[in-house]
N, C-alpha and C positions, 0 to 999 in steps of 0.2 A: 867467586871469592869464598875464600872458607870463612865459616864460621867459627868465632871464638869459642873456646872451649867453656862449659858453663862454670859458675861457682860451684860446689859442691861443699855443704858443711856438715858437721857432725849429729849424728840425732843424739836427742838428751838422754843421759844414763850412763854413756862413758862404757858399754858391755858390748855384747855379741850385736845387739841391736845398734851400732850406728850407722851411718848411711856409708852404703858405699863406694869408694872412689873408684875412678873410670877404671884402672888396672883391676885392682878387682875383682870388680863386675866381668870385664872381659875375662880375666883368669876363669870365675866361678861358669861363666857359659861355655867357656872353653872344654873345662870337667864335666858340665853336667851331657855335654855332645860325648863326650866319651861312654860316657857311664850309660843313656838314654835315647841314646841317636840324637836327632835334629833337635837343635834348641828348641823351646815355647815361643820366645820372643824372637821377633829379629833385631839387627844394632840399626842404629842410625843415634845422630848426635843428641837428639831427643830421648833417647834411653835412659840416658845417666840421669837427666831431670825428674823423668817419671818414676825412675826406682827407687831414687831418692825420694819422694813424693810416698811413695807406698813405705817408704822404712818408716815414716814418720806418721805414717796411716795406722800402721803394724805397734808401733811401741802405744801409740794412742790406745789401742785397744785392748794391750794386754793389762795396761795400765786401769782401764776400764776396768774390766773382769777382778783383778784385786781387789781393787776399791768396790766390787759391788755396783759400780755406777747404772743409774737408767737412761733410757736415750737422749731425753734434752739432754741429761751432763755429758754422757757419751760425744754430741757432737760438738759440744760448749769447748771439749776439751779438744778434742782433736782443730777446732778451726782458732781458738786461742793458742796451740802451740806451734802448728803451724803457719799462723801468725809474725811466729815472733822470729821465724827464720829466712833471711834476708835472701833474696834471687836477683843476679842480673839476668833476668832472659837476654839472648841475646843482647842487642842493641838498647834494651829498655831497663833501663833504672828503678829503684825505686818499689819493687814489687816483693813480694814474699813468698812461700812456697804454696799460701790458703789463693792470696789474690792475682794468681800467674797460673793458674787453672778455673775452666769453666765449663759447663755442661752446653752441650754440643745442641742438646732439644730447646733453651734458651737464646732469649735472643742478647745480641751482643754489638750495640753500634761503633762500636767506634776502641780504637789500638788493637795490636795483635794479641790475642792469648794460647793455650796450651787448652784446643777445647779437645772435648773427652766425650764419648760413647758407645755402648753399646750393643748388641745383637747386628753388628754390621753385615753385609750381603755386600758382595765383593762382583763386579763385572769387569771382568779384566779384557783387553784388545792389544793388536800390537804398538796402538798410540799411548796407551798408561793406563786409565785404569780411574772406575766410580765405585763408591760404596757409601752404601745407604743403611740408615738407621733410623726404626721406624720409633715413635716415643712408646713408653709403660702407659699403661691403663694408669688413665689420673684420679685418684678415689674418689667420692662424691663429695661434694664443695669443700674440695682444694682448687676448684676453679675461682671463688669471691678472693682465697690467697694469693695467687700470684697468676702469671700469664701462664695459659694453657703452653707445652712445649711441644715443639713442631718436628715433622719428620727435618733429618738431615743429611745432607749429601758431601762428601769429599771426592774432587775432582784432581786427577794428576793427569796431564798433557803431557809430559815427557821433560827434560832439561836440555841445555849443552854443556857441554864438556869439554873445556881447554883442551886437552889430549885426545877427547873424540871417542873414549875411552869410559863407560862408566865406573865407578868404584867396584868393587866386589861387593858391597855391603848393598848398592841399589840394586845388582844383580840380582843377589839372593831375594829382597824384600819381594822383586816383582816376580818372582820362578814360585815362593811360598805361597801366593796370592792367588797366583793362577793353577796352581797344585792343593786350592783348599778341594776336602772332601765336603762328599755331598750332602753332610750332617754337621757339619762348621762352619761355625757363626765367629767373627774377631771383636775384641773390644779393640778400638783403636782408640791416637791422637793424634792430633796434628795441628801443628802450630803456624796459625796465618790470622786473617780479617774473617768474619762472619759477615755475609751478603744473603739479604733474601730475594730468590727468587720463584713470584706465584705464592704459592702457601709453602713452601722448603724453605730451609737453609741453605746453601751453601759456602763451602769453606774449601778455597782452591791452594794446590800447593804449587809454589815454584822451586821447589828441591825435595827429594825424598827424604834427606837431611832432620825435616821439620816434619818425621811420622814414622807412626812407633803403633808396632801392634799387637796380640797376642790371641792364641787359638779358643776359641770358645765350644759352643755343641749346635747338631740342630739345624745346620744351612742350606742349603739346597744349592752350589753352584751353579752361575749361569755365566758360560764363557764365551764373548763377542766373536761373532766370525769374520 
């Protein structure tokens, strides 16, 4: 069954910087494949969340930089204004654009969120496809602050397909994936439950729908046979 299309609201300022709507987004990826070859990102329904997400990461900052701010106010401001802009994730009510994302090295018992990480490694096969993210060097006691954050893993088994057929948009995701070079690294998302399993995370997907990624540096491809 499809998924409902997400909310999408304005970022504050009313200028270049608002968030932008699914057309768009699709238009401006459209152009920049023109102008740059292959997109950065790929689409999937999770796209429009996250770039929305980054508009209001992006006006935070510039906002920042005016103002002079230092990093407590820096992220004072950016988790108060993203606060204050309302999401229906999918199926779930009630969330915001700050609390409808979460860090991927974090643990997470319980609803689904929009978790998020870094320097991923990609093992791709003809069943779907794992990627791992190992955690940052955690500075010396930031361990008494909060729980040390754990390697993480995203796992895709494959879907079905009413028509048997998959979208073009999960085509390309999985062809990008197993076409990363051997110096790229993804930051991904993917939106499902956090499970641990051993000392890992895992975060398993049952649609590519619910994953969204983009090229980083630095990977070493290793491609399942």
């Amino acid at each position: 069954m499809a998924k409902p299309k997400p909310r999408v609201v304005n970022a504050p300022g009313g200028s270049d910087d608002d968030i932008l709507s699914d057309e768009e987004i699709r238009v401006r990826r459209h152009r920049a494949g023109i102008e740059y070859g292959a997109a950065t990102f790929t689409s999937s329904v999770l796209e429009v969340i996250v770039e929305s997400k980054n508009k209001i990461s992006r006006w935070c900052f510039d906002q920042g930089k005016k103002q002079n701010l230092d990093k407590v106010a820096q992220s004072k401001l950016l988790k108060e204004t993203a606060s204050s802009y309302p999401l229906q994730l999918f199926e779930q009510k009630g969330l915001t654009y700050e609390t409808a994302f979460w860090s991927a090295h974090y643990e997470r018992k319980a609803d689904k969120r929009i978790f998020h990480a870094k320097k991923g490694e990609a093992i791709v096969s003809p069943a779907g496809f794992a990627i791992r993210s190992e955690p940052q060097v955690v500075p010396k006691g930031a361990e008494a602050k909060k729980p040390c954050p754990r390697t993480v893993e995203v796992h895709y088994r494959g879907e079905t397909y009413d028509s048997n057929t998959p979208p073009q948009a999960h085509t390309r995701t999985l062809a990008e994936l197993a076409n990363l070079g051997v110096d790229e690294t993804i930051q991904w998302y993917a939106y499902g439950e956090m499970t641990l399993d051993g000392e890992k995370f895992v975060i398993r997907l049952d649609t590519l729908d619910d994953f969204y990624f983009r090229k980083e540096s630095k990977f070493k491809a290793r491609k399942a046979s």
